[in-house]
C-alpha positions as CSV (number, residue, x, y, z in Angstrom):
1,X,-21.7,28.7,1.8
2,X,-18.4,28.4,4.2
3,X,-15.5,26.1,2.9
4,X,-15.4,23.1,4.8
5,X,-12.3,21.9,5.8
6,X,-11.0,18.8,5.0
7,X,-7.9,16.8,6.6
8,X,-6.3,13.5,5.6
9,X,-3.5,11.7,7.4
10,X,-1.0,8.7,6.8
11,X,1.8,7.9,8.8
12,X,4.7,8.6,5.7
13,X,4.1,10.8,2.3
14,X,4.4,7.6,0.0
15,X,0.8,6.4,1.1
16,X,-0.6,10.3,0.7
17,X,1.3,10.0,-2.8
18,X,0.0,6.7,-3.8
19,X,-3.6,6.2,-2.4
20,X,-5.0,10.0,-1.2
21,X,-3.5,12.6,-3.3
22,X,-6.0,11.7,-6.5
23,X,-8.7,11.8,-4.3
24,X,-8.1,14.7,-2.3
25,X,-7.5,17.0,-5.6
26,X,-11.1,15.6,-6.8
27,X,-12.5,17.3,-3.4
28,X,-10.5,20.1,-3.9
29,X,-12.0,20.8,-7.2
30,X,-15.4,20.3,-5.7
31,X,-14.6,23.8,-3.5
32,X,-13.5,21.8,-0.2
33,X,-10.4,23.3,1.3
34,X,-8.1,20.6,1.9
35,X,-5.0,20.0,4.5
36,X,-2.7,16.9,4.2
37,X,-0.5,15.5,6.9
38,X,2.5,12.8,7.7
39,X,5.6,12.4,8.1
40,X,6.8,14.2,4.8
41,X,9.8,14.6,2.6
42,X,11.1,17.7,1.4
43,X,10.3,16.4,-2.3
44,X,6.6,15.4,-1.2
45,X,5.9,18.8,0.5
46,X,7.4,21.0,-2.6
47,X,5.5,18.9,-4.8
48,X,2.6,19.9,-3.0
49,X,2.5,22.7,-0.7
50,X,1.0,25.2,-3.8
51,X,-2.0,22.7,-3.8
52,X,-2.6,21.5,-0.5
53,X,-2.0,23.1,3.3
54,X,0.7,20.5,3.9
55,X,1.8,20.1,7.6
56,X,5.0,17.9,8.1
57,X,5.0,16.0,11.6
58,X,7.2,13.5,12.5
59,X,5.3,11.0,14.1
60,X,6.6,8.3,15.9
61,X,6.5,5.0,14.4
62,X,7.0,2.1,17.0
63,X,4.8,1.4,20.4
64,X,7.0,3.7,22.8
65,X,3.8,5.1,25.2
66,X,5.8,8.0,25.3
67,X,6.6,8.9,22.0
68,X,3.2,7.6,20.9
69,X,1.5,10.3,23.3
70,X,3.9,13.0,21.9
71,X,2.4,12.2,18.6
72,X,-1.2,12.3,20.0
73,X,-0.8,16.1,21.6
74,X,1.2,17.1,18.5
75,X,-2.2,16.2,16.4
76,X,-4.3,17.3,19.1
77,X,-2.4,21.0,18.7
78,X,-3.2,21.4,15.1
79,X,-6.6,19.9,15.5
80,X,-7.0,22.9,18.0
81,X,-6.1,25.2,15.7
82,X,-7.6,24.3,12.7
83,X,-11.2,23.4,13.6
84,X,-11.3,20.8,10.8
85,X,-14.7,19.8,9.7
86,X,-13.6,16.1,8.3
87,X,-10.7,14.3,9.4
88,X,-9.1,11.1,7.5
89,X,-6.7,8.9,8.4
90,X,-5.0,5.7,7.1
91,X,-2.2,3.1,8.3
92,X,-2.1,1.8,11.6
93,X,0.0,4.7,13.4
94,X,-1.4,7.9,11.8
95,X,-4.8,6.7,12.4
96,X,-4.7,5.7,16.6
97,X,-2.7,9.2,17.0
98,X,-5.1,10.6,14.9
99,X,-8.2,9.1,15.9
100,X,-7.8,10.0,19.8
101,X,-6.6,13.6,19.0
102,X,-9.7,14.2,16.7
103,X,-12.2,12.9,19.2
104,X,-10.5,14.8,21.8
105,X,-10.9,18.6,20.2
106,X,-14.9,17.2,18.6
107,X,-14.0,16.9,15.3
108,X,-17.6,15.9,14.2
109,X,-16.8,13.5,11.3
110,X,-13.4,11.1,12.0
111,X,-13.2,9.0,9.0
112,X,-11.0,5.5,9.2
113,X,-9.5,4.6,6.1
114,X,-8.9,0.6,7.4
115,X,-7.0,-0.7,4.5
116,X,-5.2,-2.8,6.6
117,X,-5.5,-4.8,9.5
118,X,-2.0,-4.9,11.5
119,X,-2.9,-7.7,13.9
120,X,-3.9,-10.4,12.1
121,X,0.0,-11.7,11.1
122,X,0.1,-11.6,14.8
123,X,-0.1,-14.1,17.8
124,X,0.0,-14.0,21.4
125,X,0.0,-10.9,23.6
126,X,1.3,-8.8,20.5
127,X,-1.8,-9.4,18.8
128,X,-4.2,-9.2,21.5
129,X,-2.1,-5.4,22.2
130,X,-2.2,-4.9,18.4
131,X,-6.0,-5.7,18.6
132,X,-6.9,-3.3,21.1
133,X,-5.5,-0.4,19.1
134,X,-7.3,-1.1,16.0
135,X,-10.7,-1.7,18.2
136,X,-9.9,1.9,20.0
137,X,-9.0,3.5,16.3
138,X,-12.3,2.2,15.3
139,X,-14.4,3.3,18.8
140,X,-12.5,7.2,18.0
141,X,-14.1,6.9,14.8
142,X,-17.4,8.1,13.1
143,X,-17.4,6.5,9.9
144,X,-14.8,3.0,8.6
145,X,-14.2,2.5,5.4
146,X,-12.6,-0.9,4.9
147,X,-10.3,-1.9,1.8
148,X,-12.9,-4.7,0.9
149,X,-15.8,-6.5,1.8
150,X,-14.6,-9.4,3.3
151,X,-12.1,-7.2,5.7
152,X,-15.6,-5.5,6.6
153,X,-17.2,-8.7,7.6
154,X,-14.4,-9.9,9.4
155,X,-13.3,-7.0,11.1
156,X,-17.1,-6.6,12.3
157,X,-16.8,-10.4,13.4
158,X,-13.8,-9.5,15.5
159,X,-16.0,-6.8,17.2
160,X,-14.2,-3.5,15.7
161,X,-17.2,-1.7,15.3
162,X,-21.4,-2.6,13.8
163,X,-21.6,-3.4,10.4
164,X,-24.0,-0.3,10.0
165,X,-20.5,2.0,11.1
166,X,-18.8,1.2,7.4
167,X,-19.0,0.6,4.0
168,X,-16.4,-0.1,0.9
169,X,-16.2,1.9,-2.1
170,X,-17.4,0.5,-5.3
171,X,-16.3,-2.9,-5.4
172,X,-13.1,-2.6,-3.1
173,X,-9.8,-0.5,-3.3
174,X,-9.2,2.6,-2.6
175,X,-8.4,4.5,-5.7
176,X,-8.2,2.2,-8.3
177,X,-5.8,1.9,-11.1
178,X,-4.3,4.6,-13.9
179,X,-4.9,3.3,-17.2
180,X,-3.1,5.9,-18.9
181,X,0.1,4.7,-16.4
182,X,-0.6,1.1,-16.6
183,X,-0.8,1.3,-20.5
184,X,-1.1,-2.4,-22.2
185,X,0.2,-0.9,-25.4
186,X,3.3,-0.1,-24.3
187,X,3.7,-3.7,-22.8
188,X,5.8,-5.2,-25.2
189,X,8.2,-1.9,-25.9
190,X,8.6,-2.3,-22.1
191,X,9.7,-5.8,-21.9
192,X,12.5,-5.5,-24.8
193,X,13.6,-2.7,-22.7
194,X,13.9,-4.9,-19.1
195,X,15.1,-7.6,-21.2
196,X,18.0,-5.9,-22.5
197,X,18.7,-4.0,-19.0
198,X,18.6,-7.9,-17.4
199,X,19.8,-10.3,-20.4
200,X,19.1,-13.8,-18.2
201,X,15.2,-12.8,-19.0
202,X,15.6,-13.4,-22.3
203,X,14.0,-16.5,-23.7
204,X,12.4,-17.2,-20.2
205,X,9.0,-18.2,-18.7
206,X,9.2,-14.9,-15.9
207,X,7.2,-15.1,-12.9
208,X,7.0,-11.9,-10.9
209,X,6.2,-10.5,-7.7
210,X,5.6,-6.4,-6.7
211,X,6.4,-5.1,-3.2
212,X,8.9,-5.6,-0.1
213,X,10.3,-8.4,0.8
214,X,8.3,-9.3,3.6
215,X,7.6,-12.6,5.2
216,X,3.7,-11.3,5.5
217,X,4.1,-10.8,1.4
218,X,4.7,-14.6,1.3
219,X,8.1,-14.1,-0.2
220,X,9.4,-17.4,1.8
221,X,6.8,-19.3,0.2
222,X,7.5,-17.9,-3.2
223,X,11.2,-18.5,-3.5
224,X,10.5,-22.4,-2.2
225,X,8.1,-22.4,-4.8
226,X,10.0,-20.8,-7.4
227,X,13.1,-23.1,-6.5
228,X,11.0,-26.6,-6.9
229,X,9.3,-25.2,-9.9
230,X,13.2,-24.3,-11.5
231,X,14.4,-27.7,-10.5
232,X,11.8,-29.0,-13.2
233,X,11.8,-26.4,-15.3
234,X,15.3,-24.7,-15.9
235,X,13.8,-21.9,-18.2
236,X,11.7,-20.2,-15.7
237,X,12.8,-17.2,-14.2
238,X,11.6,-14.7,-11.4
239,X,11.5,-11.1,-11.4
240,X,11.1,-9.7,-8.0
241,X,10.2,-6.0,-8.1
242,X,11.0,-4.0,-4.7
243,X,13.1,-3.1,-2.2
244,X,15.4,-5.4,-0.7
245,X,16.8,-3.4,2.3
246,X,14.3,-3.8,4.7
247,X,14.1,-7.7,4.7
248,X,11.5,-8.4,7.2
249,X,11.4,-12.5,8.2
250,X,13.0,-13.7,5.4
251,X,14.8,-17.6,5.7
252,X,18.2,-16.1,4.7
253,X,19.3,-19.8,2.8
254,X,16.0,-19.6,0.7
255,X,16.7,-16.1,-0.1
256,X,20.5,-16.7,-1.2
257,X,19.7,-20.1,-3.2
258,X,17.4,-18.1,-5.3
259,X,19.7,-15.4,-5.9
260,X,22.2,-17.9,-6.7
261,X,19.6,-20.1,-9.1
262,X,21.4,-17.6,-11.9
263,X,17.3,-17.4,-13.5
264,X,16.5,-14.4,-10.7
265,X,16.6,-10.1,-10.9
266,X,16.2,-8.1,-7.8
267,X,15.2,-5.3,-9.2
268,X,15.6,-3.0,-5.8
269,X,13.0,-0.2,-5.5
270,X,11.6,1.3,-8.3
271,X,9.3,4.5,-10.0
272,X,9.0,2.1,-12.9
273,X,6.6,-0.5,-12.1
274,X,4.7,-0.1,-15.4
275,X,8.1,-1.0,-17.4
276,X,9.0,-4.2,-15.0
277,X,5.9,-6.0,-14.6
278,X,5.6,-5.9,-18.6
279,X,8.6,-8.3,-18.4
280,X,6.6,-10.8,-16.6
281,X,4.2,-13.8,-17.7
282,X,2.7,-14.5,-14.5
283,X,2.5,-12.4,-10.9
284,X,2.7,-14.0,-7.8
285,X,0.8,-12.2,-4.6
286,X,1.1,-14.7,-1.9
287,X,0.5,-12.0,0.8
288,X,-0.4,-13.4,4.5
289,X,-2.9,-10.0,4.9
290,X,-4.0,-7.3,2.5
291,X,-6.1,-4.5,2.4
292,X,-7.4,-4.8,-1.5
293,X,-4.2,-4.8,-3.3
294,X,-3.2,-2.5,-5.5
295,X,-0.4,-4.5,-7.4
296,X,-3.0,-7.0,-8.5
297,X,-4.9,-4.2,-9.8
298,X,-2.1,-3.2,-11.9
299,X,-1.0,-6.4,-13.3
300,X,-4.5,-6.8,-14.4
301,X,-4.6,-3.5,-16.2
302,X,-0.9,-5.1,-18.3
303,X,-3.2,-7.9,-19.3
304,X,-1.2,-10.4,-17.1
305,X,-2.1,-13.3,-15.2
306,X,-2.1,-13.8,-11.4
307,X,-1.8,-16.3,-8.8
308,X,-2.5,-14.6,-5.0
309,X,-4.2,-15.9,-1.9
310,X,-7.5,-16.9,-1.1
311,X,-7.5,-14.3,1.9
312,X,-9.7,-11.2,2.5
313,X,-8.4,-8.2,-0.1
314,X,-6.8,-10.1,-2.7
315,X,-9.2,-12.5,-3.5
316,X,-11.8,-10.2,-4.2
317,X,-10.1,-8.2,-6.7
318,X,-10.2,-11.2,-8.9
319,X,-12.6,-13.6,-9.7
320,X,-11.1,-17.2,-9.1
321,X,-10.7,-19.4,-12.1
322,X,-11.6,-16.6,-14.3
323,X,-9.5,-13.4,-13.8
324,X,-6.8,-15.6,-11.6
325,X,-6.0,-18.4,-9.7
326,X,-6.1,-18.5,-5.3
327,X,-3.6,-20.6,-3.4
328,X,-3.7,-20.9,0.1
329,X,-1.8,-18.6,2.8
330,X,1.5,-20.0,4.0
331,X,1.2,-22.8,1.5
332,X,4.2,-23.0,-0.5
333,X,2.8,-26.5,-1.7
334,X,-0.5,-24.9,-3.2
335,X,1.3,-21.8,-4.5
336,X,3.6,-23.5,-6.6
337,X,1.0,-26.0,-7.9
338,X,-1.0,-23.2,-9.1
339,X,2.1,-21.3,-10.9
340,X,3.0,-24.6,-12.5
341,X,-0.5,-24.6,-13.6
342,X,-0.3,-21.3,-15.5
343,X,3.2,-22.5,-16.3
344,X,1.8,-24.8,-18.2
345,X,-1.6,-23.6,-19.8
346,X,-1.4,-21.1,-22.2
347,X,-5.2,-20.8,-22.9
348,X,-5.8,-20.3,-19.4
349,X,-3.0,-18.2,-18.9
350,X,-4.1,-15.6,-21.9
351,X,-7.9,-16.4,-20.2
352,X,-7.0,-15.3,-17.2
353,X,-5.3,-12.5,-17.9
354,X,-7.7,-10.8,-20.8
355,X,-10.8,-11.7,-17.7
356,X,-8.4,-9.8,-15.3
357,X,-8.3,-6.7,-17.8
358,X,-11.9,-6.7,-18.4
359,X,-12.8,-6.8,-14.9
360,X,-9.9,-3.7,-13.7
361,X,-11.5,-1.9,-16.1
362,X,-14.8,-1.9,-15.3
363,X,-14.5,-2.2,-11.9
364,X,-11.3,-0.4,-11.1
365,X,-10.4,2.2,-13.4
366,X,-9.2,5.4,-11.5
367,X,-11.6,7.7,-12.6
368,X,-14.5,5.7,-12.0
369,X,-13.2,5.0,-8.0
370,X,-12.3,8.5,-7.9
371,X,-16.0,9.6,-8.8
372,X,-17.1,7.1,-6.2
373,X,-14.9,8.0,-3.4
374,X,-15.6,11.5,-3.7
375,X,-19.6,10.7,-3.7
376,X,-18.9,9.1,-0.5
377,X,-17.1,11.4,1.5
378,X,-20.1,14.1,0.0
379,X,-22.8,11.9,1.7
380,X,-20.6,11.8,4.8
381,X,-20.2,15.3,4.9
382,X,-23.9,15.6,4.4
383,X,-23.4,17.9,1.1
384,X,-25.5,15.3,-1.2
């Protein structure tokens, strides 16, 4: 039988690293011959280039029409050239680029990885514009695979494409979370550790958040809610886990009177996520728009508690009022009455949080969405 060839695309390596790389190795080992693409760095490429045919293209990144077409005739090029059998693609740029070079050159099986739906923080002309490009990604496409079933039904409400064009994997996600990484045993070793790096933890309640600080993460509405909540309760602290350089919407005043509360880290970016989130009693996800989220997943696996939104992605990876609590979007009112609940409620706190475990586990454990993803793409490529 003739090696099929298998692409997958992502606008920057970091997504290939964090969401595609596991999954692409599992089809490599099942005899498919696998190319990856984006934007990469010179680490990401030497990390992989003895693994993977790795092709580096810088692809434009804004809504220039002319640097957006240089991107689609650079990927229409190697499409040429390469004849793939399968091609993937994920995030918003990577996959219109992507999506109209692949149906271009009749690649017969264009796979849409929608794990997140750009438009929706959007109003006005910018998201009827933004709209139209996810509708045209989707047209390109063959096959969708959403984050989660709730982005399915909406995105099929919105007229993106028949319900009958996608399907999730498993129960959501993409490819679920590493046990052996996100180790609960180590939890405690972990928190002495950020503890003694940032001494004002020490002998506090910690609420914590995982990302960018982004106004679509809801980081406006968790530092009001984290600044009423500190007003009542001086011993609470936040941890707030991610970069801080590319602050995106943020109410500059809110931001400094948190950082000035002299109860909040800022950790910057970091490889350690594991370590951090140990440190914390109670993570907040107040995101606007989500694919699935992944940081949920992993707080879960720590055996921690969580408070997100009751939007599509999020609150499907728990079960509300027994794996964690839903606030509303843009609510900074119903956010911080369900972290002083938690706050407050140790039983359903530790209830919550041993749920949460139980359910990543079964539900979300890497292996088991690796196996599933990998059946999938199979049955797409007709070789089950």
């Amino acid at each position: 039988m003739v090696m099929k060839k298998l692409c997958a695309i992502t606008t920057v390596d970091i997504t290939l690293s964090s969401f595609v790389v596991d999954a692409m190795r599992k089809l490599k080992d099942e005899g498919y011959d696998i190319t990856l693409i984006s934007s990469m760095s010179d680490g990401f490429f030497n990390r992989n280039k003895d693994e993977f045919h790795c092709i580096n293209l810088q692809m434009s990144r804004g809504t220039n029409p002319l640097e957006m077409l240089k991107s689609v005739w650079a990927f229409y090029k190697i499409f040429r050239h390469e004849r793939f059998d399968y091609i993937q693609y994920a995030t918003p740029n990577a996959s219109l680029y992507a999506s109209v070079a692949a149906f271009m050159v009749g690649c017969p099986i264009r796979v849409y990885c929608q794990w997140g739906i750009r438009y929706v923080g959007f109003e006005g002309m910018k998201r009827r514009f933004f709209k139209a490009l996810e509708v045209l990604t989707c047209k390109l496409s063959t096959h969708i695979r959403p984050a989660s079933q709730k982005n399915l039904l909406f995105a099929v409400a919105e007229g993106h494409y028949p319900e009958k064009k996608a399907s999730i994997i498993g129960a959501g996600g993409t490819i679920g979370v590493d046990f052996k990484v996100f180790d609960k045993s180590k939890k405690e070793a972990y928190k002495a550790a950020v503890i003694e790096e940032y001494p004002l933890l020490k002998d506090r309640f910690v609420f914590g958040f995982v990302g960018r600080m982004d106004k679509d993460k809801g980081a406006n509405e968790l530092f009001t809610s984290f600044l009423k909540l500190h007003q009542k309760y001086p011993n609470i602290g936040l941890l707030f886990i991610g970069p801080e350089d590319k602050i995106s919407g943020i109410d500059s005043s809110l931001y400094q009177a948190v950082k000035n509360s002299g109860a909040a880290v800022f950790t910057g970016f970091t490889n350690e996520v594991p370590k951090y989130i140990s440190a914390i009693d109670v993570q907040v996800h107040p995101s606007y728009r989500e694919g699935f989220s992944m940081v949920i997943q992993q707080a879960m696996a720590m055996e921690i508690a969580v408070v997100t939104t009751n939007i599509p992605g999020p609150s499907e990876v728990i079960e509300e009022n027994v794996s964690g609590l839903l606030a509303e979007a843009k609510n900074s009112e119903s956010l911080a009455r369900s972290m002083e609940k938690l706050f407050q409620d140790d039983v359903l706190r530790s209830s919550l949080a041993h749920e949460g475990y139980n359910r990543a586990q079964k539900l979300f454990e890497r292996s088991h969405m690796l196996e599933l993803t990998c059946i999938d793409r199979k049955r797409i490529l007709q070789d089950l």
